[in-house]
N, C-alpha and C positions, 0 to 999 in steps of 0.2 A: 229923238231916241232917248233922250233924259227922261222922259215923262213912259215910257216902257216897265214895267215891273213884272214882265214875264219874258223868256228866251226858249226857242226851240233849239237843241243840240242833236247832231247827227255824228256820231262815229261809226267809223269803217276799222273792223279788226288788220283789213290791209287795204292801206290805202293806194300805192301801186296796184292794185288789182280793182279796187275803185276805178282808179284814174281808166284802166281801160274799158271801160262800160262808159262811157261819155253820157248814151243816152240815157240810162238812169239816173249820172246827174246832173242830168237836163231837168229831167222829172222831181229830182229831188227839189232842186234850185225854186222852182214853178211850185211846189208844193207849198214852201218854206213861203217861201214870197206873197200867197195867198194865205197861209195860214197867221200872218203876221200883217197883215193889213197893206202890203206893198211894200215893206223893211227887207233891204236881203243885204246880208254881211257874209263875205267867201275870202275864211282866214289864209286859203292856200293863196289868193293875188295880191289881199288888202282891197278891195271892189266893197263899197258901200253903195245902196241906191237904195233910193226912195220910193213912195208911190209916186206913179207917175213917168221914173226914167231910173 
């Protein structure tokens, strides 16, 4: 992750209302994940994961 010099940021104006849409951020998560080479950081648990897992 040190060697990254770019980040994708997602805000939700309500994130309660986020929260209930799961499946979009299902989609989001999936997006992010690919769009970042297999990197996925989810501030709301603390879940890091890398390519691969």
């Amino acid at each position: 992750m040190r060697e990254c010099d770019v980040r994708f940021e997602v805000y939700f104006d309500s994130p309660h209302e986020a929260l209930d849409e799961i499946n979009t951020l299902m989609e989001v998560q999936i997006a992010l994940q690919e769009a970042s080479g297999g990197f996925l950081f989810l501030p709301w648990n603390g879940n890091l994961s890398g390519p691969g897992g």
